[in-house]
C-alpha positions as CSV (number, residue, x, y, z in Angstrom):
1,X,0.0,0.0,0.0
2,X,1.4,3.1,-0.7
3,X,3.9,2.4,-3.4
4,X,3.7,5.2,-6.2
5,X,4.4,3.0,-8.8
6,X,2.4,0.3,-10.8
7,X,2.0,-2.9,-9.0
8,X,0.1,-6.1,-10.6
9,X,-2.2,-7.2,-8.0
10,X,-4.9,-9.8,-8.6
11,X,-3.8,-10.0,-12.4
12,X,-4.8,-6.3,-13.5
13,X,-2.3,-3.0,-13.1
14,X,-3.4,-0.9,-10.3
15,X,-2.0,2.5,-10.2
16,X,-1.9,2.3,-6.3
17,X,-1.4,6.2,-6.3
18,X,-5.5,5.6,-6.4
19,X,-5.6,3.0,-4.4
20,X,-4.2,5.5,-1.3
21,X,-6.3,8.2,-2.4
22,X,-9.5,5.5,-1.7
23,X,-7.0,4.8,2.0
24,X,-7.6,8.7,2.5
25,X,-11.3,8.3,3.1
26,X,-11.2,5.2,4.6
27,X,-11.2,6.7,8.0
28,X,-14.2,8.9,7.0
29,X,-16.3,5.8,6.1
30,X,-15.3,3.9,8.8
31,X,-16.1,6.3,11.5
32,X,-19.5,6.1,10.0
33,X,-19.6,2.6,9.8
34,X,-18.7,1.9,13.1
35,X,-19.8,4.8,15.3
36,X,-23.0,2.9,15.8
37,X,-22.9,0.8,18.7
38,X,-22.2,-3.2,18.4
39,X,-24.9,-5.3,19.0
40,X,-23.2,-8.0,21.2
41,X,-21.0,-5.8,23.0
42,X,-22.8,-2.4,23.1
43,X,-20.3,-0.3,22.6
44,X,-18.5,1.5,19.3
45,X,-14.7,1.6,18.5
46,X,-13.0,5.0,19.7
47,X,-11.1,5.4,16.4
48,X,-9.4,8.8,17.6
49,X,-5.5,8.7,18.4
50,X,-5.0,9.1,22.0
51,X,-2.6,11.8,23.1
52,X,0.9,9.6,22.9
53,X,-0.6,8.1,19.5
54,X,-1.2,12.0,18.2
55,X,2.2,12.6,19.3
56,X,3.6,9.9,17.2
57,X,1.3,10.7,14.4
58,X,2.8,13.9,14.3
59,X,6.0,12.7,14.4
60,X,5.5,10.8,11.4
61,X,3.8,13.6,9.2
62,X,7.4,15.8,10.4
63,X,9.6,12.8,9.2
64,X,7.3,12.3,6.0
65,X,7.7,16.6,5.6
66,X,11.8,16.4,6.1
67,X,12.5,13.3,4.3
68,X,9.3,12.4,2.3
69,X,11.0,14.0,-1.3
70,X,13.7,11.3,-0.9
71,X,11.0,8.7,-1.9
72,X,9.1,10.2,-4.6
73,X,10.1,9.6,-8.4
74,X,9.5,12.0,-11.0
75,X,6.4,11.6,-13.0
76,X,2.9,9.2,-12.7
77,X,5.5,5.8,-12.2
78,X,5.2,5.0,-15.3
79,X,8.7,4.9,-15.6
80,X,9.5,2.2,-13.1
81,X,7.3,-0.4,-15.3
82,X,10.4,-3.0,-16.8
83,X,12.6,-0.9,-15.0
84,X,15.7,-2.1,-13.6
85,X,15.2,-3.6,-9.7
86,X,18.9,-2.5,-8.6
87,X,18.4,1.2,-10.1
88,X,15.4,1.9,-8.2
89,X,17.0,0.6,-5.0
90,X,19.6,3.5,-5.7
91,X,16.8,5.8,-6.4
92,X,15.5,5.6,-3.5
93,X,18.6,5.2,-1.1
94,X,17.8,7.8,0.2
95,X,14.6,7.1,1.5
96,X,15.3,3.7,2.7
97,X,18.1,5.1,4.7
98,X,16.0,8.0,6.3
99,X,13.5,4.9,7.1
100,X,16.5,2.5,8.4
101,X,17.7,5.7,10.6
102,X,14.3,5.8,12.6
103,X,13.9,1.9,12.4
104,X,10.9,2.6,10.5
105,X,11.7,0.3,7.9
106,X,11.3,-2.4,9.8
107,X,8.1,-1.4,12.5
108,X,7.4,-4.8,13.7
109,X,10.9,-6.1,14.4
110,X,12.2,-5.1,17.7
111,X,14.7,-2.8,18.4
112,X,17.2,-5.3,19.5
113,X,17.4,-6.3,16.0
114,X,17.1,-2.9,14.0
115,X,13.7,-2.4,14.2
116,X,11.1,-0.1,15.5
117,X,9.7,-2.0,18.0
118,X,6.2,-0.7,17.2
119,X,2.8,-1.4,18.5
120,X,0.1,-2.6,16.1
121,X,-1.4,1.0,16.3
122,X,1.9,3.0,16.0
123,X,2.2,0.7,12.6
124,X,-1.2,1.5,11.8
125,X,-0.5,5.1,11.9
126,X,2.9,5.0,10.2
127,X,1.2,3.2,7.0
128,X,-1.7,5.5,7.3
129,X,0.7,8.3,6.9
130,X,2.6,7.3,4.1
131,X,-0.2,5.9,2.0
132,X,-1.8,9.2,2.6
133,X,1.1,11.1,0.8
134,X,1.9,8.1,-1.6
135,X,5.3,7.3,0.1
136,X,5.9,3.4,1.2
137,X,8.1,1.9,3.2
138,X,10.6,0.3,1.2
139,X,11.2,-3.1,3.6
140,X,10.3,-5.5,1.1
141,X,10.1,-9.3,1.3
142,X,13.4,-9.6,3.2
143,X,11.7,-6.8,6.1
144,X,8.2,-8.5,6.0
145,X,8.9,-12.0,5.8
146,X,12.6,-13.7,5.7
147,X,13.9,-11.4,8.5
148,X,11.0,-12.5,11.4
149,X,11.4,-15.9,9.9
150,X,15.1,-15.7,11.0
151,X,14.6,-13.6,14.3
152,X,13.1,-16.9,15.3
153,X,14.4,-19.7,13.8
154,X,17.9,-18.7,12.7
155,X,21.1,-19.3,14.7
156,X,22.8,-16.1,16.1
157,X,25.8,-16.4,13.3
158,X,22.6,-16.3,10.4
159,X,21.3,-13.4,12.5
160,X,24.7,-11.5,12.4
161,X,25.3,-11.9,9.1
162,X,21.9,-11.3,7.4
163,X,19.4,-8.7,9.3
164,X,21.9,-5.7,8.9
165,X,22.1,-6.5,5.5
166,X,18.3,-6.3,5.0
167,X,17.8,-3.2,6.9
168,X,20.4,-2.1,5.6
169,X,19.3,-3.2,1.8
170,X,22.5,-4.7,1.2
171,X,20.6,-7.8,-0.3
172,X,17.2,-8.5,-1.7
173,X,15.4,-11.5,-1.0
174,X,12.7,-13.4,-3.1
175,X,10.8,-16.2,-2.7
176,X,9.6,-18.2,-5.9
């Protein structure tokens, strides 16, 4: 969510620039969804942040302000269609590093690993944010999938020598 350039998903091209304007109003049309009061428990979601989860938000929309340019490509992102995987890991370097310097490009993991630490909210928000401006975070499969697989099941020495690496974006990982 929140990549600003073409992605195939479900066997059609999506520009997701319009999927995240469609994220933009999703808190809108939930509020009114859920306002009303559950049935079997009585009570509605409280969808507002609370004050430490307004401060964060905020904290996000500054970093997205300061560093958000570092992620954005020039034109629609057309241009990234057939283009080159390694040259647009350089192109946006710098994002991923501003991302790697806050651990946010890796929420979920904890911080004795690189990561974030987030909770499932503070992730929430983060992803809200950037979808809302069409940035993404740039973790990839190696962030989401091969890194918590090893946090758990790989000996320290695998540990050492590959989770840097991914933060880091030394190495891209695939699975096929």
């Amino acid at each position: 969510i929140g990549h600003n350039w073409r992605t195939r998903v479900g066997g059609s091209l999506v520009e997701s620039g319009a999927y995240s304007r469609y994220l933009s109003g999703w808190r809108a049309r939930t509020h009114e969804r859920l306002d009303a009061p559950i049935p079997s428990r009585g009570h509605a979601m409280d969808w507002d942040d609370t004050a430490q989860e307004a401060e964060f938000r905020a904290q996000v929309r500054a970093f997205i302000k300061e560093h958000g340019s570092k992620q954005r490509l020039d034109g629609d992102g057309e241009e990234m269609m057939g283009s080159n995987a390694r040259e647009v890991r350089e192109r946006t370097k710098p994002w991923r590093d501003a991302l790697v310097a806050n651990g946010w490009i890796a929420p979920a993991w904890p911080k004795s690993y690189g990561g974030a630490g987030m909770s499932p909210k503070e992730q929430f928000i983060l992803n809200e944010e950037l979808a809302e401006n069409g940035l993404s975070n740039v973790g990839g499969f190696g962030v989401m999938m091969l890194g918590p697989t090893l946090m758990i099941h790989g000996d320290d020495e695998q540990k050492a020598e590959h989770l840097g690496k991914i933060l880091a974006g030394g190495v891209v990982w695939a699975q096929g």
